[in-house]
N, C-alpha and C positions, 0 to 999 in steps of 0.2 A: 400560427404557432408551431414548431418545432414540436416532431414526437417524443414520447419520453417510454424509457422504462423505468421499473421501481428496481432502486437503489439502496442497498442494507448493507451494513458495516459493521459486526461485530469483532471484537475481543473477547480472551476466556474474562476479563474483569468487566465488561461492561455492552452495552448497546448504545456505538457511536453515531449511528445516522441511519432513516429509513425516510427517504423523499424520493418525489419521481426529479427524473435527473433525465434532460436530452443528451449526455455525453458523458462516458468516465474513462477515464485513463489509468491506465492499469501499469503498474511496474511490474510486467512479468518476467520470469527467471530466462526464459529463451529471447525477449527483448519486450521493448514496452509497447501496448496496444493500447487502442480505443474501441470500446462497445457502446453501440448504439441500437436503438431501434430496429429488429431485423436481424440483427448478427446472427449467426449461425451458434449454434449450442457449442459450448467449448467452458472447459475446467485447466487453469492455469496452475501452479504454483507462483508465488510473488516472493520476488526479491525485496533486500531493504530498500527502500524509494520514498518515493512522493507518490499520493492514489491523487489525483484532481477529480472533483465533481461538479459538471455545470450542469445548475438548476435553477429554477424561476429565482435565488435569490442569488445567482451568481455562481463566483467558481467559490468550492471551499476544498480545501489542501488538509491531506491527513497524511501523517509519518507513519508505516509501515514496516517493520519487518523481515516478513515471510509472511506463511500461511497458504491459502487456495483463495482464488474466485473463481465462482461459477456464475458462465455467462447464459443467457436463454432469448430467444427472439423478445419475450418483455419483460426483461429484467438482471440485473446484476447481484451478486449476492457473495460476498466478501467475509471470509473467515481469516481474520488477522492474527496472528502468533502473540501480536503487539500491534495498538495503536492508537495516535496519540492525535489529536485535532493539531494541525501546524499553528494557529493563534496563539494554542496552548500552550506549547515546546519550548521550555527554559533551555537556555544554553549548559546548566546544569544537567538538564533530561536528556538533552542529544549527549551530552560528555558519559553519563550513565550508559548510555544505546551501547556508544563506541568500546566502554571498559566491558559490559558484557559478553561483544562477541568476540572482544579478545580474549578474555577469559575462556571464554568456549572453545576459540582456535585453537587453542594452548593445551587442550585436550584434548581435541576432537581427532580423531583417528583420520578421516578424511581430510589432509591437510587443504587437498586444493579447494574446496566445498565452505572448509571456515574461511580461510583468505580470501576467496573471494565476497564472499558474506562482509567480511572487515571492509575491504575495499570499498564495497559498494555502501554500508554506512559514512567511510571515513567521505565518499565523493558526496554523497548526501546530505554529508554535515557541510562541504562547502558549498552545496548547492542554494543552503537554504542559511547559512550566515551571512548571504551581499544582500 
């Protein structure tokens, strides 16, 4: 069997998942990684994306964001801004993601920082509508 570390996903509304996991994939803001068993101690900021977790019961896919993870040789630990189980994700919920970070863009002083926030929703919403 495949080593695992322990896997935790919270949101400020909830506590989305806490299993051991041999693999999670991370949509970080500098590009997307995977931690595993071992990895080296390292804190990300995360883009909006996809997080995947393979664990004894398979992969399961959460929509994400922003936020931090923090990675440790046993274990991952995932502070989400937002985040939603992808099973869960109404076409209406992703259309909600998208009007919020435009709304944010539209004010946000950092122009290139919201846009690309937008982008990386709008490519995440067609990632996950085929």
């Amino acid at each position: 069997m495949a080593s695992t570390v322990q896997f935790d996903l919270v949101s400020p509304e909830r506590r989305l998942a806490s299993f051991a996991a041999t693999e999670v994939q991370i949509p970080g803001a500098m590009g997307d990684m995977t931690a595993m068993e071992g990895h080296a101690a390292t804190i990300t900021s995360l883009r909006p994306g996809v997080l995947r977790v393979i664990g004894a019961d398979g992969v399961k896919s959460y929509i994400v964001t922003g936020g931090f993870a923090e990675i440790s040789t046993t274990g991952v630990s995932v502070l989400a801004e937002q985040a939603v189980p992808l099973d869960e994700l109404t076409p209406a919920a992703l259309d909600a993601l998208v009007a919020d970070a435009c709304e944010a863009a539209a004010v946000n002083t950092d122009k290139d920082a919201a846009d690309k926030a937008v982008a990386d929703l709008l490519a995440m919403k067609a990632a996950v509508s085929h």
